[in-house]
C-alpha positions in Angstrom: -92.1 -99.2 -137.9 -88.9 -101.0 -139.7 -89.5 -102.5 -143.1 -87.9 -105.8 -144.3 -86.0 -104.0 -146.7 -84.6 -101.3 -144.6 -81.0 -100.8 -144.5 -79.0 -102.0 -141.0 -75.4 -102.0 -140.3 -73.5 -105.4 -140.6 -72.5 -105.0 -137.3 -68.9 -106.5 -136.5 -68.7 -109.9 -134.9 -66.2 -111.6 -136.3 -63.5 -113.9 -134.0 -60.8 -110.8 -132.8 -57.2 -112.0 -133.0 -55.5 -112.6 -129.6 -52.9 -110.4 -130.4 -54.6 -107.4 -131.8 -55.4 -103.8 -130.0 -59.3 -104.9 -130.3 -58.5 -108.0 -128.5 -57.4 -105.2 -125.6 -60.3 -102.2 -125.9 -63.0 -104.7 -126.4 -65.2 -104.3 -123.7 -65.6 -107.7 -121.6 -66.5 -111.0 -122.8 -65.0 -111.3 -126.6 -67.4 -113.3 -127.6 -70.6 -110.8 -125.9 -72.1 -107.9 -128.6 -74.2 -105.6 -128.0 -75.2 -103.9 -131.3 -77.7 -100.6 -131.2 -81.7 -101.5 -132.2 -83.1 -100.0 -135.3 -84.5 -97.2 -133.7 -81.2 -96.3 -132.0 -79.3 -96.4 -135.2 -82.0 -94.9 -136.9 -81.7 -91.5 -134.6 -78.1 -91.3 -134.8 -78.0 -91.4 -138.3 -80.3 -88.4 -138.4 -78.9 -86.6 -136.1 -75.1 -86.5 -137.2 -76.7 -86.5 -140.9 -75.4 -89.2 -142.2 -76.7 -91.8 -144.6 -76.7 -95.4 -144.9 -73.5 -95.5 -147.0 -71.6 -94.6 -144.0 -72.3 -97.6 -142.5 -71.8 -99.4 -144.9 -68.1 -100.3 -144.2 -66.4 -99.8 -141.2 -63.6 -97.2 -140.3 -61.3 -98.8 -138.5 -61.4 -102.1 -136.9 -58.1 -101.8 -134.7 -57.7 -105.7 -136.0 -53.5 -104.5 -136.7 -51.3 -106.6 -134.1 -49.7 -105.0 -131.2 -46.0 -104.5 -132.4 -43.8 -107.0 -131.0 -40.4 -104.1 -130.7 -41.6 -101.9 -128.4 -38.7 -101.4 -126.2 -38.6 -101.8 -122.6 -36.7 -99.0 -120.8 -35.8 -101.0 -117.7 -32.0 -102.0 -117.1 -31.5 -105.4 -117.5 -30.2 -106.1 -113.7 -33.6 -104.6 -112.3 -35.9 -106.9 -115.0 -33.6 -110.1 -113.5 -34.4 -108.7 -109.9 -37.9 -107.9 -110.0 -38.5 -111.4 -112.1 -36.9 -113.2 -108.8 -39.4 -111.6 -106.8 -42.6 -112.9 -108.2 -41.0 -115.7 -110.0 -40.8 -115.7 -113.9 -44.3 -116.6 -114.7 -45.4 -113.9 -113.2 -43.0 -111.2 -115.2 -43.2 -110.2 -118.5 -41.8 -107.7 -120.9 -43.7 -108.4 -124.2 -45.3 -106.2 -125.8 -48.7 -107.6 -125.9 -48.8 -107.8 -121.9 -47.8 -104.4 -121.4 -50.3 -103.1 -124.2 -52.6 -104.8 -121.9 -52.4 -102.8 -119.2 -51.5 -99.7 -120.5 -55.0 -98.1 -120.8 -58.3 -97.7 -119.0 -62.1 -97.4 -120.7 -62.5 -93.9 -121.0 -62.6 -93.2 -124.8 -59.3 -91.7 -125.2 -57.7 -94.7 -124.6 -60.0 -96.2 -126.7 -59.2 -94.5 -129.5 -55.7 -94.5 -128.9 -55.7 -98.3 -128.8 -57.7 -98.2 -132.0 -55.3 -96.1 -134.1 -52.4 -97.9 -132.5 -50.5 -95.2 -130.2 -48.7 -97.5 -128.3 -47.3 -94.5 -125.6 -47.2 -94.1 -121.5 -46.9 -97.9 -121.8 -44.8 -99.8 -118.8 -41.9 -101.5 -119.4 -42.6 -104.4 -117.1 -46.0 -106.0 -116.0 -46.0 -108.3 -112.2 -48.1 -110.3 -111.2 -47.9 -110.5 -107.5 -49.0 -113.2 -105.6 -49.5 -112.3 -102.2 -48.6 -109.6 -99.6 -44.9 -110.6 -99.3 -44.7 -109.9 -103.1 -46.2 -106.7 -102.3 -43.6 -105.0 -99.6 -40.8 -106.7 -101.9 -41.4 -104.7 -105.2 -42.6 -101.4 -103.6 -39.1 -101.4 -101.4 -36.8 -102.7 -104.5 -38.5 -99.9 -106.7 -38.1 -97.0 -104.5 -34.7 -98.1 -103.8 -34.2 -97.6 -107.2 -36.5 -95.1 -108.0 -38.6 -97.3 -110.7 -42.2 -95.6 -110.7 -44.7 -98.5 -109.3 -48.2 -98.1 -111.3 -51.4 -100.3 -110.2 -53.8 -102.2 -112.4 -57.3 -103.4 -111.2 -59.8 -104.2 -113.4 -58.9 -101.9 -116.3 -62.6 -99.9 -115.9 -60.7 -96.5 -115.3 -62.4 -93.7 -117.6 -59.8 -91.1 -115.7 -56.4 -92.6 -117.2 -55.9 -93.6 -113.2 -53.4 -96.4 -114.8 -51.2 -95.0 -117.3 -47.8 -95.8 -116.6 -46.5 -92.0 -117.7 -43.5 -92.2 -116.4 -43.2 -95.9 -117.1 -41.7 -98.2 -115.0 -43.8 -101.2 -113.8 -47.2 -101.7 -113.5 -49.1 -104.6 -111.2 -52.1 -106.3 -111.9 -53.7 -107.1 -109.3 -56.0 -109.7 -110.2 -54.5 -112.4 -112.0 -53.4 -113.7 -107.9 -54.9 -111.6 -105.1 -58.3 -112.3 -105.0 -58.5 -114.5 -101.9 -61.3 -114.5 -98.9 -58.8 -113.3 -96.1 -62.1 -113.8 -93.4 -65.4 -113.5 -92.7 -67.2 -112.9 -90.0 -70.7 -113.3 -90.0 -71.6 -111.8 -86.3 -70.3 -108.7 -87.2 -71.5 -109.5 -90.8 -68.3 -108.3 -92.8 -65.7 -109.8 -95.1 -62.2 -109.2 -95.8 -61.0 -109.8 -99.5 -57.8 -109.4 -101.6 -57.7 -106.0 -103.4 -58.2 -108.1 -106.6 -61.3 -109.6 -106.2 -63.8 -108.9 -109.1 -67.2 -107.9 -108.9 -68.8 -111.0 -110.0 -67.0 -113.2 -107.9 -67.1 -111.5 -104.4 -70.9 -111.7 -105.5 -71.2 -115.2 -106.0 -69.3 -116.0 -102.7 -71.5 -114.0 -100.9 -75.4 -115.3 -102.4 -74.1 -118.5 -102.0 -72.4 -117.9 -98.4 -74.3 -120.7 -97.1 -72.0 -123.4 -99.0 -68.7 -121.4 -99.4 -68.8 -119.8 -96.4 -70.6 -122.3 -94.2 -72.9 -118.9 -93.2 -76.6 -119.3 -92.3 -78.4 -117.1 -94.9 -76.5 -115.3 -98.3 -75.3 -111.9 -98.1 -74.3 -108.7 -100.4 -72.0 -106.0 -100.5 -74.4 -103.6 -102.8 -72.1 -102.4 -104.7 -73.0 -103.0 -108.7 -71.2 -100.2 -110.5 -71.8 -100.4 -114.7 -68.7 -101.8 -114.8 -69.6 -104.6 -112.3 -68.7 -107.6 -114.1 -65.0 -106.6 -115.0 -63.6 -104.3 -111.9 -62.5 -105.2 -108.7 -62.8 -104.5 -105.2 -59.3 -102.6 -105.0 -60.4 -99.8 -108.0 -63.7 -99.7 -106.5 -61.8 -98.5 -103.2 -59.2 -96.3 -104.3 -61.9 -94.0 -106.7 -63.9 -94.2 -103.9 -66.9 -95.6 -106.6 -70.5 -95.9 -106.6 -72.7 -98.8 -107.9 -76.2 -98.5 -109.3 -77.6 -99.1 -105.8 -76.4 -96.5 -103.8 -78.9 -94.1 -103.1 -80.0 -97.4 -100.4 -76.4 -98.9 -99.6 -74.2 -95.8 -100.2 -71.0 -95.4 -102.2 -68.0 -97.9 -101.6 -66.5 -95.5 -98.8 -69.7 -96.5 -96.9 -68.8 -100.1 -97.3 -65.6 -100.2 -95.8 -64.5 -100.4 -92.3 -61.0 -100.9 -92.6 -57.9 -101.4 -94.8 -54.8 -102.8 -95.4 -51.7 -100.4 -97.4 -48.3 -101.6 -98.4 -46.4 -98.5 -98.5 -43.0 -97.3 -99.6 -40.3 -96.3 -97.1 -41.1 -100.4 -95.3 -44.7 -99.0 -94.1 -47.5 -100.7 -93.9 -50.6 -99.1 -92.5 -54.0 -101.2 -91.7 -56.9 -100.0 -89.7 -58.5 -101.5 -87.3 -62.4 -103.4 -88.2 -64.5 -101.0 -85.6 -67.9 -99.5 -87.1 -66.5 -96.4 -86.0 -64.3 -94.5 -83.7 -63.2 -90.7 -82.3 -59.4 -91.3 -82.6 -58.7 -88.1 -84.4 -58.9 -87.4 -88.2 -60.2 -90.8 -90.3 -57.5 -92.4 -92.2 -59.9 -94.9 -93.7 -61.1 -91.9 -95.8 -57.7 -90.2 -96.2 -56.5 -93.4 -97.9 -60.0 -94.2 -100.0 -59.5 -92.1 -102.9 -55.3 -91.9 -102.9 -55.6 -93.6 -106.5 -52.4 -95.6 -105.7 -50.2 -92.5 -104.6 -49.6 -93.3 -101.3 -49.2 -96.9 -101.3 -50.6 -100.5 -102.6 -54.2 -101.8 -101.0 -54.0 -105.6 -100.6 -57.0 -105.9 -98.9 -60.2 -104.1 -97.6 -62.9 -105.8 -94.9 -66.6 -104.7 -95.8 -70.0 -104.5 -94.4 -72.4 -106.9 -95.6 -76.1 -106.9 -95.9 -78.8 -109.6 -96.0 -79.4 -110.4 -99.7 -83.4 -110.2 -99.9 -83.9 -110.4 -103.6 -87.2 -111.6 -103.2 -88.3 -108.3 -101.7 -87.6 -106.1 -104.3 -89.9 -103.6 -105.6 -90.0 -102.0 -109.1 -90.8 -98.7 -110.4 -91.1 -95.8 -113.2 -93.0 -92.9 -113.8 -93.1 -90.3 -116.5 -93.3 -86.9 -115.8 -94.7 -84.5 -117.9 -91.5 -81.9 -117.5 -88.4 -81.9 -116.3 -89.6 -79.0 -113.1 -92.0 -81.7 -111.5 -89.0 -84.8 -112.2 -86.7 -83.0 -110.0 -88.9 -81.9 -107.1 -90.4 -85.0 -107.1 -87.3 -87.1 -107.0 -86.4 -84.2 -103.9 -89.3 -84.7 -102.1 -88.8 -88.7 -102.2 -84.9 -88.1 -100.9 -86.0 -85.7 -98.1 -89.0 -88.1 -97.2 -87.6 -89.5 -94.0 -89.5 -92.8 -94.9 -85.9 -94.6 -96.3 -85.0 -94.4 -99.6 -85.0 -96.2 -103.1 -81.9 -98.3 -104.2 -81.8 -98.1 -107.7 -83.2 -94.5 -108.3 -82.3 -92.5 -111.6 -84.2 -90.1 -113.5 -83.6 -89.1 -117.0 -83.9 -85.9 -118.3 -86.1 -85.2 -121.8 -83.2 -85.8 -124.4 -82.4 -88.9 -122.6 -85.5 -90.0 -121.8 -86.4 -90.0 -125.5 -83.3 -92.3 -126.2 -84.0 -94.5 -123.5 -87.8 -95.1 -124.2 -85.9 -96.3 -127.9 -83.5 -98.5 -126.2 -85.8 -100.0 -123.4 -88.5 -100.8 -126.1 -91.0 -98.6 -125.4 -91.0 -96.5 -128.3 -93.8 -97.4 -130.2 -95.8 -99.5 -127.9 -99.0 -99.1 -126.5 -97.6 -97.7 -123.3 -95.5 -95.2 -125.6 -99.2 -94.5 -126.9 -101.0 -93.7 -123.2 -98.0 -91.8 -122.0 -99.0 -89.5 -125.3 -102.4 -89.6 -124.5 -101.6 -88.5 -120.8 -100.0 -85.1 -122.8 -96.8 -86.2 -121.9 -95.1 -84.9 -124.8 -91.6 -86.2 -126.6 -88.9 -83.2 -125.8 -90.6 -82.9 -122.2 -91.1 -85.8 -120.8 -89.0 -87.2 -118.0 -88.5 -91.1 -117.0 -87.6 -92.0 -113.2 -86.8 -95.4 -112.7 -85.9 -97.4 -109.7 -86.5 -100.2 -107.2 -86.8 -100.4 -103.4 -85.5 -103.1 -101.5 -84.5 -104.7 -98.0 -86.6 -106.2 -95.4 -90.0 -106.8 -96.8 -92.4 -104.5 -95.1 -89.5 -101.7 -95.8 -89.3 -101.7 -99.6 -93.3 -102.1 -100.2 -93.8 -99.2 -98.1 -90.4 -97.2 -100.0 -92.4 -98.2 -103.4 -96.0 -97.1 -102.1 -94.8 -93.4 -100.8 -92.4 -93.0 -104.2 -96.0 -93.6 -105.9 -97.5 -91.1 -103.8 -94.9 -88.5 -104.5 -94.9 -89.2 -107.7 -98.6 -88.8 -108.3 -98.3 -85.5 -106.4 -96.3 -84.2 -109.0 -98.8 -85.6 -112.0 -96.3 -88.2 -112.9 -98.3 -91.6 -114.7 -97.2 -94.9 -113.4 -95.6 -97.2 -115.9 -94.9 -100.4 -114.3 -91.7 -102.3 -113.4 -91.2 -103.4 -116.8 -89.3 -100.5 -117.9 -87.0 -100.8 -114.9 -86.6 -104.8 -115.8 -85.6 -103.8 -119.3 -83.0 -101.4 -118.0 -81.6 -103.9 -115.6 -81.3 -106.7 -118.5 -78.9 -103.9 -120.0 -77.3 -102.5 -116.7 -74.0 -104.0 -117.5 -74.1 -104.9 -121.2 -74.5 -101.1 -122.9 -71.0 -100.9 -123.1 -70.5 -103.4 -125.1 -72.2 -100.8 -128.2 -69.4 -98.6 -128.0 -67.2 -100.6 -130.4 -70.2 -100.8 -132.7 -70.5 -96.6 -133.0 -66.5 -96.4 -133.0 -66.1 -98.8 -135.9 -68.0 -96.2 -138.0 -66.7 -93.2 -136.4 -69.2 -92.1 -133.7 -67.8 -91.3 -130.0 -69.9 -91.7 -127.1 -68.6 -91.5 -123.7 -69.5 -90.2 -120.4 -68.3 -87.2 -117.6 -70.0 -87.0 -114.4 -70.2 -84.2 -111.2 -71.8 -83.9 -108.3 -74.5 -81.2 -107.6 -76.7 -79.8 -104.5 -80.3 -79.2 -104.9 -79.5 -75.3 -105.3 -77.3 -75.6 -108.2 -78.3 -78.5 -109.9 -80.1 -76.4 -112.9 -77.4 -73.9 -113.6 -74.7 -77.1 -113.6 -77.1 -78.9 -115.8 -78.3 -76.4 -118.2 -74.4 -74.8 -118.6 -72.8 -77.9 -118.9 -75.6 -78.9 -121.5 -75.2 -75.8 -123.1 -71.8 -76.8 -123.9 -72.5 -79.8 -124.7 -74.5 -78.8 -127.6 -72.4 -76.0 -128.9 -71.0 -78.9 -131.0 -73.5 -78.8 -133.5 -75.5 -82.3 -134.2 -74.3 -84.1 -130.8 -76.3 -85.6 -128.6 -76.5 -84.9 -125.2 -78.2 -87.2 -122.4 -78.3 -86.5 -118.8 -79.6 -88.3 -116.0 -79.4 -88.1 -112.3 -78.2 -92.1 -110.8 -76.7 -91.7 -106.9 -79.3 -89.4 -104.7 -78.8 -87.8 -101.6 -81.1 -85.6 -99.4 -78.7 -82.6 -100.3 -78.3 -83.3 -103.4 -77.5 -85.7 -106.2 -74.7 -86.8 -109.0 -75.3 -85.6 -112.7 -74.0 -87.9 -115.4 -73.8 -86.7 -118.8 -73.3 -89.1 -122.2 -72.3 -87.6 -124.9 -72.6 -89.2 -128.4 -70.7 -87.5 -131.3 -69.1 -87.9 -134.8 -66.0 -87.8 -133.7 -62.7 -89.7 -134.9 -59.3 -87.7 -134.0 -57.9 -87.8 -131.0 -57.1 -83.9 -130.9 -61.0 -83.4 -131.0 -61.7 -85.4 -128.4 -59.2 -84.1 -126.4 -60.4 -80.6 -126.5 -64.1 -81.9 -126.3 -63.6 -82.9 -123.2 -61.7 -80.1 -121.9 -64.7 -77.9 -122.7 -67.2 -80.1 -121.0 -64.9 -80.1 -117.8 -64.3 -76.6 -117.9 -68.1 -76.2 -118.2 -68.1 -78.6 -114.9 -66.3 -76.5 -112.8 -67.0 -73.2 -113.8 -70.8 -73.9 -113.0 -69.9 -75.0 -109.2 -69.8 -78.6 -109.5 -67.4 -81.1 -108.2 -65.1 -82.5 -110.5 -66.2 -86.1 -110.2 -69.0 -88.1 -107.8 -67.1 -91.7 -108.2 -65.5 -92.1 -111.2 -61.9 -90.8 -109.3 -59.6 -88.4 -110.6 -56.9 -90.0 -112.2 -55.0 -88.3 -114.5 -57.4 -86.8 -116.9 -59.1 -84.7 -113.9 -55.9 -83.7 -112.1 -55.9 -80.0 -113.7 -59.1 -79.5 -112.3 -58.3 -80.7 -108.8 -57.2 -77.7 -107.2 -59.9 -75.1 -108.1 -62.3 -78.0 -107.1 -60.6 -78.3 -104.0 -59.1 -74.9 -103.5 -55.1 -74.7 -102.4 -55.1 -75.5 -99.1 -56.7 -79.3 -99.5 -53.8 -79.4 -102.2 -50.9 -78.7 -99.9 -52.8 -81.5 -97.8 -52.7 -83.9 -100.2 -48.9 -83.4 -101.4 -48.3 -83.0 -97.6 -49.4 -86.5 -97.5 -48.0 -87.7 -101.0 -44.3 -86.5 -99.1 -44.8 -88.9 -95.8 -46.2 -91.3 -97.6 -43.6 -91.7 -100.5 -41.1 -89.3 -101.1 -39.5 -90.7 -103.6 -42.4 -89.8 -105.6 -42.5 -93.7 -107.3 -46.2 -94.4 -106.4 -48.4 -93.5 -110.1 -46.6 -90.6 -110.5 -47.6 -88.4 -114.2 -49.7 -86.3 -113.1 -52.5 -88.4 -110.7 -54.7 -86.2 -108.4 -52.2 -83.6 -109.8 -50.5 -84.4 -106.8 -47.0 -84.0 -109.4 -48.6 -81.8 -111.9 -46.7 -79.0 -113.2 -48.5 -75.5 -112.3 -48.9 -74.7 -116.1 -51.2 -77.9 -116.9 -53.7 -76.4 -113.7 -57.2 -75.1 -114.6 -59.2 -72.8 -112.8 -62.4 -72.2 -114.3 -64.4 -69.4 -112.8 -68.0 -68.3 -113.0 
């Protein structure tokens, strides 16, 4: 229980200046916070052994302006040429528009936009406005060899759009993020590769009046970083949304494409539901990161949005044994599966009862009294949905499973709580940075056989680090199998730290048999680990590709799906 006089942080909430590196790594809305409760703050000071006077003032605020000097390495002539193109409102070389495309969301470029390292920046930001825009930059750039980077909705946590070798860099969503069609007999829609989360999603639930359809629709796809990413990045990372163990991961969702390509290419596929014509190009080009050309625009399968229908669950498990074979048993079922279906493991699970409220209830007080003990326990959350007879009957046999395993029902309301968070936590990471604690995310994929050895090694890592916390939970199922996602929350505050931090917990990754990512893409950060993920064959496929596709090598080039990486930066972790 808090008392009145209890020290906690001054959080920071103060207006951020337009032109400052904040204004830029601030996560979404400048004027949303999301500041950890009590009991959060409370644990991390105890773990990382600190005491209130650190938190007292902040560390570093990144408030400092984004220089105004920073060169721009492109000649003159090519600046003039490329500003005819998409007319000079749509070109700029100032610094501050650059800065603000530089970097993704994965903490290293969070700290380096904190401490101000202003590198791998590109010299020129476009803003194209439509597919003519598209063909005329991608053939004036490889004409001149001026590397051609790609800029969605700036969620990358794989450094997929670092310009590295500089050049220019197009974001895509300031103009293309247009309804090309929609066709509600086949139920699917065709959108420009910058259309955001949010507003595909509105156009769709209210398809009735801006579509002139008979009933609303959805896409499914509701990834943590919903609200600020767009359709193209969802595409080329081949992402998954919080939903996907019922409507699959984005490659699911898409029937066909359209690619602007270098060497005057353009490639589209045709909108069947599927077809025997040889090897799948839709999938070859899902997950190319913008190496082998520009999406403009991708056509998607709808579903009926049935909000009405949807069923809530969680369940605490007394160990982490019975969480996992019961969250098997539900996936090899055959009676459909959950939508949202996630299950913590104990270190999370005692953080998340803290941030969902539970801590200290009277539910926190039965699920003790049902010997479910703090250290052990294990929370599985979820809903069902779809057609209304199919997600009461999902919920009922999850119960029954669950009870199987001796698992206590707790309600939907632990599930509601998560979802009134689903897209704001990252809105806290500011608050730890601002007084020197990391936290930030890796995550693999895993088959029922060798999910424990990846999740204890990779754990084990984790906490070789003394006083770091380490929560893992499981969030996209599978019948074979599932994704692990591991948070991490650390004093950390140099880059160098970080850098080999991470390294470990990758190495950790692969060594144990995992893939090296479930959706969160490649990039550039994950490129070393590529080929003994993949093994050396794929690898000559994929450069193989990377050669017809542009072999001038100006598509992201640096080091994305290590397609250019030199052989010294590979890893190859063995067991």
């Amino acid at each position: 229980m808090a008392h009145k006089d209890e020290f906690y942080p001054d959080w920071f909430e103060a207006a951020v200046p337009a032109d400052s590196f904040r204004s830029i790594f601030k996560w979404g809305d400048p004027r949303e916070y999301k500041h950890p409760n009590r009991k959060l703050y409370r644990l991390m000071r105890q773990t990382f052994k600190l005491g209130d006077d650190w938190f007292r003032q902040p560390r570093h605020l990144g408030l400092e302006a984004v220089p105004a000097d920073l060169p721009c390495a492109l000649d003159a002539v090519h600046v003039a040429a490329l500003r005819t193109i998409v007319g000079p409102q749509n070109a700029h070389t100032d610094a501050y528009n650059r800065a603000r495309v530089a970097y993704g969301k994965t903490m290293l470029d969070l700290m380096r936009l904190r401490y101000g390292v202003t590198e791998n920046f590109p010299d020129m930001v476009l803003w194209p406005r439509n597919r003519v825009d598209l063909r005329a930059i991608v053939d004036y750039c490889e004409a001149h060899a001026i590397p051609v980077n790609i800029y969605g909705g700036g969620s990358s946590v794989s450094r997929g759009v670092e310009a590295v070798k500089g050049g220019v860099s197009l974001d895509m969503r300031v103009h293309l993020k247009r309804v090309l069609a929609f066709d509600e007999r086949n139920q699917t829609i065709t959108v420009e590769a910058g259309m955001s989360g949010p507003e595909l999603e509105r156009i769709l639930r209210d398809a009735p009046n801006v579509l002139q359809a008979k009933r609303p629709y959805t896409v499914g796809h509701l990834p943590q970083s919903f609200e600020y990413s767009v359709v193209g990045g969802w595409v080329v990372t081949r992402g998954a949304g919080q939903n996907s163990t019922y409507y699959g991961k984005i490659e699911d969702m898409v029937i066909c494409q359209d690619y602007v390509c270098p060497g005057g290419r353009d490639l589209a596929t045709r909108d069947f539901p599927a077809a025997a014509n040889g090897p799948d190009v839709d999938q070859l080009m899902m997950g190319s990161e913008g190496t082998f050309g520009i999406l403009y625009s991708a056509t998607l399968k709808l579903r009926k949005y049935l909000p009405q229908n949807t069923r809530r669950f969680s369940f605490i498990f007394p160990d982490w044994e019975r969480a996992k074979d019961a969250a098997r048993e539900i996936m090899q079922g055959e009676f459909g599966f959950p939508s949202v279906f996630r299950l913590s493991d104990p270190e999370e699970t005692d953080v998340a009862l803290k941030l969902y409220g539970v801590d200290g209830t009277i539910l926190d007080t039965l699920i003790s009294l049902r010997g479910m003990k703090k250290g052990e326990r294990c929370l599985m959350l979820g809903t069902a949905d779809g057609e209304a007879g199919f997600s009461r009957h999902v919920k009922r046999m999850v119960k029954k499973i669950c009870a199987r395993h001796g698992a206590m029902y707790t309600t939907g309301l632990v599930q509601k709580s998560w979802e009134h968070g689903r897209f704001r936590d990252p809105y806290m990471r500011e608050d730890l940075q601002d007084y020197g604690i990391m936290i930030d995310t890796l995550e693999c994929t895993v088959n029922w056989t060798n999910l424990e050895e990846v999740h204890t090694g990779v754990r084990a890592f984790c906490h070789s680090r003394p006083d770091t916390i380490c929560m893992t939970h499981m969030s996209h199922f599978y019948p074979q199998g599932c994704n692990l996602y591991f948070i991490f929350i650390a004093k950390m505050e140099k880059l160098d730290e970080y850098v080999a931090y991470q390294r470990g917990i990758l190495d950790s990754i692969q060594r144990y048999g995992a893939t090296m990512s479930h959706h969160h893409g490649i990039g550039k950060s994950f490129a070393p680990w590529l080929e003994g993920d993949v093994g050396p064959e794929v690898m000559k496929l994929f450069k193989t590709l990377k050669r017809h596709f542009d072999p001038k090598g100006v598509m992201n080039p640096g080091g994305t799906l290590g397609l250019d990486l030199p052989d010294s930066e590979k890893r190859f972790m063995k067991k």
